[in-house]
C-alpha positions as CSV (number, residue, x, y, z in Angstrom):
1,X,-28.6,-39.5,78.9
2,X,-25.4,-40.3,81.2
3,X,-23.3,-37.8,81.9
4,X,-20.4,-37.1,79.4
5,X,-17.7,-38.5,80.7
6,X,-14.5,-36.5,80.1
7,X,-11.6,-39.5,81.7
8,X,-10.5,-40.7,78.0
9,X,-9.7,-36.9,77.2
10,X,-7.0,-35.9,80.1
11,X,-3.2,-36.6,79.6
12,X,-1.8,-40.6,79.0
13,X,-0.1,-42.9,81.5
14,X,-1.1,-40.5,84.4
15,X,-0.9,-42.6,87.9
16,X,-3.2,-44.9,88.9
17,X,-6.3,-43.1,90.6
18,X,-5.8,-39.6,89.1
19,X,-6.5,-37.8,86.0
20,X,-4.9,-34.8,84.6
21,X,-6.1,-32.6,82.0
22,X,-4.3,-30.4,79.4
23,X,-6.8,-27.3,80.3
24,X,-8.4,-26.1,83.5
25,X,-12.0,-28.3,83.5
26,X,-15.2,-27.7,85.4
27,X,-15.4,-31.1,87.1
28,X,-18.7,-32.1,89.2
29,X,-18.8,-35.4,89.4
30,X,-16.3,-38.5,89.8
31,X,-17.6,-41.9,89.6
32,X,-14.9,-44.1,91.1
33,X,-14.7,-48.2,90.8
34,X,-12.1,-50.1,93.1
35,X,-11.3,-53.3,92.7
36,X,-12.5,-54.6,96.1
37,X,-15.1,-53.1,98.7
38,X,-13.6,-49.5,100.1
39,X,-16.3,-47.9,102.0
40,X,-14.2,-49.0,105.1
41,X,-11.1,-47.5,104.2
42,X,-12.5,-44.0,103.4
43,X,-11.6,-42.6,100.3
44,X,-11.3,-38.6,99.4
45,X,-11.3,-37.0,96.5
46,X,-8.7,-34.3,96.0
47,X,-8.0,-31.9,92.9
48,X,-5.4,-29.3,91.9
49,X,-6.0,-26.0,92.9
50,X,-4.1,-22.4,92.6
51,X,-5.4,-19.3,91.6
52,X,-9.0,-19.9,91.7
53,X,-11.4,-19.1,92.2
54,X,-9.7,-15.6,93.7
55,X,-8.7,-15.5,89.8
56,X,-11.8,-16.8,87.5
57,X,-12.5,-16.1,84.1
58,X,-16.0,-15.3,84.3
59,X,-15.2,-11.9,87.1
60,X,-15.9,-9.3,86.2
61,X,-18.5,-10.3,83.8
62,X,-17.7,-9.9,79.9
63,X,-14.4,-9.0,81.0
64,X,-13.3,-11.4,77.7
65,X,-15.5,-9.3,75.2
66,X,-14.8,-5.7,76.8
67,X,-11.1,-5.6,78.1
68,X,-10.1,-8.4,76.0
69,X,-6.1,-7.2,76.1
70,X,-6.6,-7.7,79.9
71,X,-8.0,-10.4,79.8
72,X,-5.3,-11.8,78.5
73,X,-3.3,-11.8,81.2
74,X,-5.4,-13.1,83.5
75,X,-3.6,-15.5,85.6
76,X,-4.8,-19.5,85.7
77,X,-3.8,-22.4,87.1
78,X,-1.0,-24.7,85.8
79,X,0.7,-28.1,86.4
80,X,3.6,-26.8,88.3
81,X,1.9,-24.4,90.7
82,X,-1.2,-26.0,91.8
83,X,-1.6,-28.3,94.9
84,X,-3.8,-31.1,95.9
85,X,-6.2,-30.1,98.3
86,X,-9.6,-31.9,99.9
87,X,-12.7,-31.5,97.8
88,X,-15.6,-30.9,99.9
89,X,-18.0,-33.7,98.3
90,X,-20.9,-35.5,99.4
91,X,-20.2,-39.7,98.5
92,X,-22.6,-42.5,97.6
93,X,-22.2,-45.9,97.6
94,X,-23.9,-48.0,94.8
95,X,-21.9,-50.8,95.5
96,X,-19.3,-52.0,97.7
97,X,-17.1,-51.5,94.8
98,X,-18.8,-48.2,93.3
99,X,-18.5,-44.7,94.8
100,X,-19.9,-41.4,93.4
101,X,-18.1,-38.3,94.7
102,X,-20.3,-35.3,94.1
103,X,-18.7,-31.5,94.6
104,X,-20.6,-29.7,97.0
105,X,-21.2,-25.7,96.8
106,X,-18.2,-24.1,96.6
107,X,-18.2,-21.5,99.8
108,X,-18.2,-25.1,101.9
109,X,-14.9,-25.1,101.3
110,X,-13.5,-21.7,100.2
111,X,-15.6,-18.3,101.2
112,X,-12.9,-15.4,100.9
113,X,-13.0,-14.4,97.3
114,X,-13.8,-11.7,95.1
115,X,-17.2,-11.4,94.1
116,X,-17.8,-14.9,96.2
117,X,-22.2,-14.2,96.8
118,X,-23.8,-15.7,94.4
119,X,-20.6,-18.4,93.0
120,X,-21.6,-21.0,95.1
121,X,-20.7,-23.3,92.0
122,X,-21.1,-27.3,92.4
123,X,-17.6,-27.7,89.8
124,X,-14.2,-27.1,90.3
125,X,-12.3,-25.3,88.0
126,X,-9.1,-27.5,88.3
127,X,-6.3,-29.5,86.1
128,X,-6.7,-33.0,87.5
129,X,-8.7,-34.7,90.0
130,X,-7.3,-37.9,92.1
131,X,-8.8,-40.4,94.7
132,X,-6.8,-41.4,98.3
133,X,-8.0,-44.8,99.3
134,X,-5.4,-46.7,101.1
135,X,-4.7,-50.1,100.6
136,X,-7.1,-50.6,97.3
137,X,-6.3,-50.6,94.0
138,X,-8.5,-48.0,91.8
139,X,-9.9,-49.8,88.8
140,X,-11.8,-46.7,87.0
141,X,-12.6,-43.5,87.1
142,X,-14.9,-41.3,85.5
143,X,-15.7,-37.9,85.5
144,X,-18.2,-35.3,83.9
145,X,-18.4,-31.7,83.8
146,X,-21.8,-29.6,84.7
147,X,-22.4,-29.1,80.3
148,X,-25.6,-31.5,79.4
149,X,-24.6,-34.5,77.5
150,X,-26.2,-34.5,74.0
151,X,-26.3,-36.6,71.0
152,X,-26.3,-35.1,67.2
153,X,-26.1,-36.3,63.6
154,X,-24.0,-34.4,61.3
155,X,-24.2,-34.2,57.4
156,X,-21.0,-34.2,55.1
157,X,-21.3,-33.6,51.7
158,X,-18.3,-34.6,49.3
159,X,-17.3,-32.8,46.5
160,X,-18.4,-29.6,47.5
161,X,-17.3,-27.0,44.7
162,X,-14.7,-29.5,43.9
163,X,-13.6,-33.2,43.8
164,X,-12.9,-34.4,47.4
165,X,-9.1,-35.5,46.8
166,X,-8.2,-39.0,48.2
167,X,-9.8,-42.3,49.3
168,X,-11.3,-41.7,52.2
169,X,-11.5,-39.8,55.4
170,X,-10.9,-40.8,59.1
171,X,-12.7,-39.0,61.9
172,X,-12.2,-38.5,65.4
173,X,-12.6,-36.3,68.8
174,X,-12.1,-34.7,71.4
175,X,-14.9,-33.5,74.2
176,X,-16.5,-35.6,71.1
177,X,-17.3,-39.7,70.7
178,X,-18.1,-40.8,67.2
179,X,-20.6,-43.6,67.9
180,X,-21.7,-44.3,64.4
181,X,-21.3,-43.1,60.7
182,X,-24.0,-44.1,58.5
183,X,-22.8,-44.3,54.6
184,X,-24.5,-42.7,52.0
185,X,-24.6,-43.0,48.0
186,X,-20.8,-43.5,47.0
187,X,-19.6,-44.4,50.7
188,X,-18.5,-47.4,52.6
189,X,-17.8,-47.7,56.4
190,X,-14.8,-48.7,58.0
191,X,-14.6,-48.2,62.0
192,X,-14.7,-44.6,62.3
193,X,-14.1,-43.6,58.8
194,X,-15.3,-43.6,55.3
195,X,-14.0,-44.7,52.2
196,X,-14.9,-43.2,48.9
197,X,-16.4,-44.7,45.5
198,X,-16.1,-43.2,42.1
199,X,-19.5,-42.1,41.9
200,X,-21.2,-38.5,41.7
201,X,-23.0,-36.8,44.8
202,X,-20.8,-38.7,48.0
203,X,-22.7,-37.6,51.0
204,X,-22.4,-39.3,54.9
205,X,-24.1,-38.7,58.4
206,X,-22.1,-39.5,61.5
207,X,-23.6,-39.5,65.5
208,X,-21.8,-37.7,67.9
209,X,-22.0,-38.1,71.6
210,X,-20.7,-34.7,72.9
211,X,-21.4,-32.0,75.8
212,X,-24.0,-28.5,75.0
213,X,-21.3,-26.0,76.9
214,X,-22.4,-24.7,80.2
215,X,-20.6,-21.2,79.3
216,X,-17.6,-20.2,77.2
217,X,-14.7,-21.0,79.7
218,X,-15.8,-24.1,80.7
219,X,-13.6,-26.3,77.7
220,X,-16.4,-28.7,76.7
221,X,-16.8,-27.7,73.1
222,X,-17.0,-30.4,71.2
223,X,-14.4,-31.0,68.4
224,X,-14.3,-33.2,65.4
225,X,-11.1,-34.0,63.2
226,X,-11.3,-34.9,59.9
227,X,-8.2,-36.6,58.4
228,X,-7.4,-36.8,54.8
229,X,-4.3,-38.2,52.7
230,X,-2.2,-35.0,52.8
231,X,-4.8,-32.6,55.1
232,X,-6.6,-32.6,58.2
233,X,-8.9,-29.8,60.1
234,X,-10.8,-29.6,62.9
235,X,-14.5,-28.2,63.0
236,X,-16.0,-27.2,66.6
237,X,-19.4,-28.1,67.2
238,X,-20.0,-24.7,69.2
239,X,-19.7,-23.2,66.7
240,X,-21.1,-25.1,64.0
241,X,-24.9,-24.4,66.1
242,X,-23.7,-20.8,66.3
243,X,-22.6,-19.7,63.3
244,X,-23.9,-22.5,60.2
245,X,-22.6,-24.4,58.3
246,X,-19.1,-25.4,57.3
247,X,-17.7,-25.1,53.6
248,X,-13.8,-26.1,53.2
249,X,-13.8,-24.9,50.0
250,X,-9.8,-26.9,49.3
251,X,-11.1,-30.2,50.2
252,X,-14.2,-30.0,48.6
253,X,-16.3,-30.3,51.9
254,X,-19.3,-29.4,53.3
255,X,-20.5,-29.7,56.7
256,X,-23.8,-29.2,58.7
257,X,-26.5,-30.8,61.0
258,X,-28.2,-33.4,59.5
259,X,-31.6,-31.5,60.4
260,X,-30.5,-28.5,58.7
261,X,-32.5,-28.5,54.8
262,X,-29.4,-26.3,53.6
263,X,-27.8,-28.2,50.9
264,X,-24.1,-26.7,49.3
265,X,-25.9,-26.0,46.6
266,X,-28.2,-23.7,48.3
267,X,-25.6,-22.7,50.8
268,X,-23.1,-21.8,47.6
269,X,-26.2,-19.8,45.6
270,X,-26.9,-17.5,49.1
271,X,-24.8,-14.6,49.1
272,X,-22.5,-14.5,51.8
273,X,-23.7,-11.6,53.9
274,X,-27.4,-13.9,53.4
275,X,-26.5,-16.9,55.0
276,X,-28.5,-18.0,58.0
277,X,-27.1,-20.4,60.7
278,X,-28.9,-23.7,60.3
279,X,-32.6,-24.1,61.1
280,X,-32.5,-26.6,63.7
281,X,-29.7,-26.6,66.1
282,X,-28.9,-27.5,69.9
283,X,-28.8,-24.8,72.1
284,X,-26.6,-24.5,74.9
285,X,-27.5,-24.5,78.3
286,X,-27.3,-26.6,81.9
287,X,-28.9,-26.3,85.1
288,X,-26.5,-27.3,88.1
289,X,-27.5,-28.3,91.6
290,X,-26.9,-25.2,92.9
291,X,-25.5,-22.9,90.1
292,X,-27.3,-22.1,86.5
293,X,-26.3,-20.8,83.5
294,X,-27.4,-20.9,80.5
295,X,-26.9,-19.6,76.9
296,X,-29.3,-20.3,74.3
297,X,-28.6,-19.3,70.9
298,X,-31.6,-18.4,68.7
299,X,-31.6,-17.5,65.1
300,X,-30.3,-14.0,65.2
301,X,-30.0,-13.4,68.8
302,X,-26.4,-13.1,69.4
303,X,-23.9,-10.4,68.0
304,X,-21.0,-10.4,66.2
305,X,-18.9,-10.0,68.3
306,X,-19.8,-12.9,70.3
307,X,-19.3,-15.0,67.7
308,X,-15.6,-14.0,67.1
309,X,-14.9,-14.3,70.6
310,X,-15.9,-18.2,70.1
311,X,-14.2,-18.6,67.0
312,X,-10.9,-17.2,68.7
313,X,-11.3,-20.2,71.3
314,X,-12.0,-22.9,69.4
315,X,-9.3,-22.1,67.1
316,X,-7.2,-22.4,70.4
317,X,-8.8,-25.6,71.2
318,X,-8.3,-26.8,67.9
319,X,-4.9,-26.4,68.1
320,X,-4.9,-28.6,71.3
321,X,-6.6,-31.6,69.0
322,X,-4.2,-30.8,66.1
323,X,-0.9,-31.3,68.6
324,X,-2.4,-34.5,70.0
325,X,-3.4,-36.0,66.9
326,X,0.6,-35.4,65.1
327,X,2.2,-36.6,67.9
């Protein structure tokens, strides 16, 4: 698959040429289109930059999970404080018109920080990214983070408990791209929603492009918004592979992967302390050029603990999608 590309989900009417983001992204890769050949006239890449990497969420290791009031307070970047500053990228051409600007290892450009052996990372951890190219006009850029691109289908079951209220549902994302929704008995389709029939056992699948995570700081959870008449929530898909699936008992809905076998009626008749996460979901892990990590979830593998961390960010994150979506 082609890399996820994150552009659509930074901040509106930023400048021509630059990009800036409402959290601190891991950014790899920048595929920039101008609107006339610019080898000639050199272009750079340049992203904002403050307190990392000297500050980094990830050092000391499990600081989140075992001095999580410290943690807390660990400094990050922001808008007002951060400079532009030269990325240190290896470029290739695929057109005259067509650059790729790919992040080398990180100690090629900074080397005196904390805990710097073995961070050699090919991202930066940064709130915007912009390209200097005098005298050409920038048509498009892109931009992807060092999480895997996926594709899933998801499985909504209606009247979950209790009659769905309302006509229909409209669904969208962020770190998230709803390509299709397939109707089922007692649906119909509209763009990238659903409308519902008077008929008994409403069910619908939907396929989401989104990113597998590379670790749990990195911001590339995939979120989903469901909006009703008078309600609307927000599901991550993180945490949906990590911890089952989803019941919103008000609204009458019911949400897993479409290859877990779980039906609400099973999920319902399972005691609560029973209940499994589903059978068949994506694991989460990427190999960079030069950096690795990877966190794969099997059944029963991860503690509880872990799990509450990830539910305390992607409530955070959720929040983020919620504020965007009212404004």
């Amino acid at each position: 698959m082609k890399p996820f590309d994150i552009a659509p989900f930074s901040l509106p009417n930023c400048p021509a040429g630059q990009l800036i983001f409402e959290e601190p992204r891991d950014v790899e890769r920048g595929i920039v289109t101008f609107s006339a050949p610019a080898w000639a006239c050199r272009p750079t890449l340049q992203y904002l930059r403050n307190t990392w990497p000297q500050d980094r969420w990830e050092y000391p290791q499990n600081a989140d999970l075992e001095r999580p009031g410290a943690f807390g307070w660990k400094r990050m970047d922001d808008w007002f404080n951060s400079a532009w500053v030269d990325g240190a990228v290896d470029v290739e051409w695929r057109t005259g018109r067509t650059a790729v600007f790919t992040f080398k290892g990180l100690l090629a450009e900074v080397r005196d920080f904390p805990g710097a052996d073995g961070y050699d990372v090919t991202f930066r951890r940064t709130l915007g990214v912009r390209v200097i190219a005098p005298g050409t006009i920038i048509r498009k850029i892109r931009v992807s983070t060092c999480s895997q691109p996926a594709r899933s289908r998801l499985r909504v079951e209606l009247d979950a408990g209790r009659k769905t209220p309302g006509k229909g549902i409209a669904i969208s994302g962020y770190n998230a791209i709803v390509r299709r929704i397939h109707a089922g008995r007692g649906m119909g389709v509209s763009g990238t929603g659903v409308q519902f029939r008077q008929t008994r056992r409403r069910s619908f699948t939907l396929d989401v492009e989104h990113m597998l995570p590379a670790h749990r700081w990195c911001g590339d959870d995939g979120l989903l918004t469901f909006t009703l008449a008078t309600e609307m929530f927000t599901i991550s898909l993180a945490s949906l592979a990590a911890e089952g699936p989803i019941w919103f008992a008000e609204q009458g809905i019911y949400i897993t992967w479409a290859t877990d076998r779980t039906t609400f009626a099973d999920y319902r008749g399972c005691p609560a302390g029973r209940r499994s996460r589903p059978r068949m979901s994506p694991p989460v892990s990427v190999k960079c050029r030069s950096h690795t990590s990877r966190m794969t979830r099997p059944a029963g593998s991860q503690p509880r603990w872990a799990w509450i961390s990830e539910r305390f960010l992607a409530a955070f994150s959720s929040a983020s999608v919620i504020r965007r979506a009212c404004r």
